[in-house]
N, C-alpha and C positions, 0 to 999 in steps of 0.2 A: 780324213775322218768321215765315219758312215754317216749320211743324218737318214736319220729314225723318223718310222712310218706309223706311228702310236693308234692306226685306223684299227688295226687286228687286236688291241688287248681291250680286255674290260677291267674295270674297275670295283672295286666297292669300297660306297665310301658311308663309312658311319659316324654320324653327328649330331646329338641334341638341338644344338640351336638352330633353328630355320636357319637364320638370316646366315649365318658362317655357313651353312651346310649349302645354301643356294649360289654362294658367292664362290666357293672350293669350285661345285657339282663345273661352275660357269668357267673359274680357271683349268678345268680338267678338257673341258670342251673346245677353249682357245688353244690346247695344247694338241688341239686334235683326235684326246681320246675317243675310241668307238664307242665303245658302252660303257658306260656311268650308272651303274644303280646305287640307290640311295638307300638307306633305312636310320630311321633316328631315334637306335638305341642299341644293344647289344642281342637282346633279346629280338627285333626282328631281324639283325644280320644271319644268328643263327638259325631260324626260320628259313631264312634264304637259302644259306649255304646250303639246310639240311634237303632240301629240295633232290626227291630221286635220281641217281647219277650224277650227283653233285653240282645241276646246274640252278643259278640262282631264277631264272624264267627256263617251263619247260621246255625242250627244245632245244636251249641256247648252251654253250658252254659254260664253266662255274666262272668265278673270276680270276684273275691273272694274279691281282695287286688288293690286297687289302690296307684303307687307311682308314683308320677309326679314332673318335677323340679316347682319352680314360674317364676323366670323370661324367659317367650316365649315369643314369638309374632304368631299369632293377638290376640289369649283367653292363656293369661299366668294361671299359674297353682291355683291364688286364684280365675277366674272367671270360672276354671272347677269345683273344690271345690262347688262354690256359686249355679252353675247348677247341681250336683250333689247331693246337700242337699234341692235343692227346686224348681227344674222342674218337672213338670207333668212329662215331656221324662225320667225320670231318672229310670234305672232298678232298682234301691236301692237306697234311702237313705240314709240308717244303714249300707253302704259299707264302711269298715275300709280306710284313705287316708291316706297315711305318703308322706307327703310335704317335699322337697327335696330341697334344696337353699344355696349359695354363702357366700348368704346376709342373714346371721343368726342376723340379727341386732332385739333390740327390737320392731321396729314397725312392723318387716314382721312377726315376731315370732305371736304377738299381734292379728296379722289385718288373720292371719291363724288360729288360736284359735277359732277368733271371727266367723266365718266361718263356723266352724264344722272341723277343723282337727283332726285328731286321733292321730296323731305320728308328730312330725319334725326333719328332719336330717340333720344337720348342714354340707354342704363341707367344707372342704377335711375333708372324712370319711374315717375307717376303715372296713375292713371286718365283724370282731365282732361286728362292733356299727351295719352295715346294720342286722347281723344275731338276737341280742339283740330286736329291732325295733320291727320283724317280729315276734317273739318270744311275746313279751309285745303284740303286736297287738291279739294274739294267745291266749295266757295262760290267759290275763285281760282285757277281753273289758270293755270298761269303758259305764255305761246302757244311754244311751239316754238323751236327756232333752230335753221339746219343751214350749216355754212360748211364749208370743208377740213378744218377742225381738227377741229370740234364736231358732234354731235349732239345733243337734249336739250332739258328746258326752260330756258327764259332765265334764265341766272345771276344777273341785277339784280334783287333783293328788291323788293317794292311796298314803293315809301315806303321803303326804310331808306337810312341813312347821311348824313351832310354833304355838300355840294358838293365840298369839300374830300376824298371819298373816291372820286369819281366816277373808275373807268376802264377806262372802253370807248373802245375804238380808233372803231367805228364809229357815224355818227349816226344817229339813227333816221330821218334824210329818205333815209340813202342803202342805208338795209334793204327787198329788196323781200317784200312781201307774198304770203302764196299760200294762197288759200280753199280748199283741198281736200287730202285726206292722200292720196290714191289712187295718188301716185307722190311716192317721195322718192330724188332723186337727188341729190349734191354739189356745189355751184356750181363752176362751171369757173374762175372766178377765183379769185387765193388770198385777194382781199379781199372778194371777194362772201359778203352773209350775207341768207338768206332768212329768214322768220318767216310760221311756221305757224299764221294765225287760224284757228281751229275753233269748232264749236258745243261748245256746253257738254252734254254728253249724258249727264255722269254727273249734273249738278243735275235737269236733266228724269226722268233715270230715279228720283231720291228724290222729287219732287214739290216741287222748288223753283217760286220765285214766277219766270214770264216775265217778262225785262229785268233781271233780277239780283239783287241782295240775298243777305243772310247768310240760314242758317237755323240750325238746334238740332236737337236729339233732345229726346226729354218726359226731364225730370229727376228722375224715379223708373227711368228706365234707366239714369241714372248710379248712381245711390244701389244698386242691385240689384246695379252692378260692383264699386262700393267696398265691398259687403260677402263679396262673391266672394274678392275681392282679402285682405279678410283672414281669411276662412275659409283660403286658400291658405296663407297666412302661418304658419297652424299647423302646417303640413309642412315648410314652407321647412328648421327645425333638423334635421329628419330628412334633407332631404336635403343641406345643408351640411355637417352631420357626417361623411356620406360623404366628400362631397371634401375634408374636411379630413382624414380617413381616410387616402385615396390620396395626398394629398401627404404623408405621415407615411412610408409604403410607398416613395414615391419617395425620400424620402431614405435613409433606410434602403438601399433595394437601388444608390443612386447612390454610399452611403460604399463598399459593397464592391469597388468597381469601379475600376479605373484612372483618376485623373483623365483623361486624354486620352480616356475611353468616355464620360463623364460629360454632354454637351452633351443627347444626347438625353432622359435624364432630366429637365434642365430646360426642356428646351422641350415637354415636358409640363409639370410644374410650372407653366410662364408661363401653359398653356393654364387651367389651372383656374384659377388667381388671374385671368384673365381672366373666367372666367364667375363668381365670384365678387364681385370689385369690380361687375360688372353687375345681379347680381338683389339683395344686400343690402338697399340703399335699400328697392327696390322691396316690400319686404316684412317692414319696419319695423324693418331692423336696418344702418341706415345706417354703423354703425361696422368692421361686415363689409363692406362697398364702398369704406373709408378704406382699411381695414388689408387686403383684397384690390387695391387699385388700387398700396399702396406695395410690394406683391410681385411685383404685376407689370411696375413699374419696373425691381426690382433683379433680376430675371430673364428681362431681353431677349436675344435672340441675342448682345449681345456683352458677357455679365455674366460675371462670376468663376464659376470650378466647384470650386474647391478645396472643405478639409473646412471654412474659415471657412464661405463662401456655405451652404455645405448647412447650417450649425448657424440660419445668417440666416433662414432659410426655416424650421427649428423654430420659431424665433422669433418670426413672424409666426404660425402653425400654431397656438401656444398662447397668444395673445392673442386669435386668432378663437375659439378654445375658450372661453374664458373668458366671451366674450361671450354665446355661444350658452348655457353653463353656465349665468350671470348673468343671461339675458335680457334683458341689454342695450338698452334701447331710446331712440333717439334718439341726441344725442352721449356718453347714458350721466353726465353732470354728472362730479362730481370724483372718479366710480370710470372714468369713459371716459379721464379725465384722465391717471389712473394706472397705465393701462394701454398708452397711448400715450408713456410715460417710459419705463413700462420695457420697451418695443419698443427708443426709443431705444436705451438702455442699454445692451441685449443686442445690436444694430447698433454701439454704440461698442468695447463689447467685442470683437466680432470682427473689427473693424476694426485694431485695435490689436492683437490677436496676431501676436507674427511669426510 
């Protein structure tokens, strides 16, 4: 098995929140990548890329590998996606993305696919899962497809699924082939589907084996991320606290207000319990990513705003406290237990007030 020399690609990594974005930029670094550039939003990646000759600093090449969260603001990560697989501006195309999200629910999974994504990574991640990703990105690009509908790589997984799950309209006898990226235009038919074989140029730039095969990184630059990862971990309550903070502050200034004013309060609220449920795990406090994911349920665009919902949301606010207080880690055993009752509880209660 080759082991991969990650000095030669770059990176780009797109990320809202510092503290995740500094902590990734740091496990990309253990991993040896060469260059890491950053931007923390959708709108400076583009910036970037659009950069003359498609490199993100002048001079330097564009990047290899893009990974960006979805939920930004103002161009969250599926409408860098969208301009990355089909603006004129675009340095690449055929640039691997691995889409990075909270909210691994099936419509975002879906609406990323349909898109052109290459990889999705579900938060709260592990180290291995990010190094796996990269790896898969690596060792099996998946070849192109370009029809009316679609641009992207080939939605059918190597190897997954039963017979019984198989569905593609078209066969592979009646897909033509096309050895070169140098022009991509739309098949004229609404049933024509092309498929884009290419060299594999990111295995050759790590120093993979010619004819194919898997490879690896040396396993002291895992070990050097996992303990990254939880040196990180000791800040994580410091900055959880905050957001637990602001959504305190939210409801608060959301009780003074008119119900009918109230919508946008929560859809902050939704925003934090989003980045919440996503880094927990990730940073040994999984029951923060429980008790963040069920807040972010019960404050979607079309959830209750009255003064129950707002008490809902203390609710949740001080069982994450708790955790953080506690140090909770893991499921927490039969103090996690009891503290997921009495979320319940305070959710039956508000429930039940008329």
């Amino acid at each position: 098995m080759a082991v991969y020399d990650l000095s030669r690609i770059r990176i780009l990594l797109v990320e809202d929140n510092r503290f995740v974005r500094n902590m990734f930029r740091d496990t990309l670094t253990h991993f040896r990548v060469g260059h890491v550039e950053v931007a923390s939003n959708g709108t400076e990646a583009v910036e970037m890329l659009k950069v003359p000759g498609g490199q993100m600093i002048p001079g330097l090449p564009t990047a290899d590998i893009v990974i960006s969260d979805l939920v930004m603001a103002p161009i969250d990560g599926l409408l860098l996606l969208r301009w990355l697989r089909s603006s004129k501006d675009s340095p690449n195309r055929f640039m691997p993305f691995i889409m990075l999200s909270g909210a691994a629910d099936s419509n975002y999974v879906s609406q990323a696919r349909d898109l052109g994504t290459t990889e999705f990574l579900a938060k709260p991640f592990a180290i291995e899962t990010v190094y796996k990703h990269i790896l898969e990105v690596i060792d099996y690009p998946r070849p192109f497809i370009t029809s009316r509908e679609y641009f992207g790589p080939d939605r059918r997984r190597r190897d997954v699924g039963s017979p019984g799950e198989e569905q593609r309209v078209t066969r592979d006898s009646d897909i033509t082939l096309v050895y070169s990226a140098d022009r991509i235009v739309k098949p004229e038919g609404p049933s024509d589907v092309w498929k884009f074989v290419l060299p594999n140029a990111l295995r050759d730039k790590v120093g993979g084996v010619a004819g194919g095969g898997s490879g690896e990184i040396p396993a002291d630059l895992l070990e050097e991320a996992e303990a990254s990862l939880e040196r990180a971990a000791l800040d994580f309550t410091e900055w959880a606290g905050k957001y637990l903070a602001k959504l305190s502050k939210l409801c608060a200034q959301a009780l003074e207000q008119e119900r009918d004013l109230r919508r946008g309060y929560f859809g902050e609220i939704n925003l934090l319990a989003h980045e919440l449920r996503g880094q927990g795990g990730t940073f040994g406090y999984p029951l923060i990513s429980v008790f963040g994911k069920r807040l972010y349920e019960v404050t979607g665009s079309e959830c209750r705003i009255g003064d129950n919902a707002v008490e809902i949301v203390k609710a949740h606010v001080d069982v994450m406290r708790a955790v953080l207080r506690e140090k909770i880690a893991g499921d927490g055993g039969q103090v996690g237990r009891d503290l997921r009752k009495s979320l319940d509880a305070a959710i039956e209660k508000q429930l039940t007030v008329s």
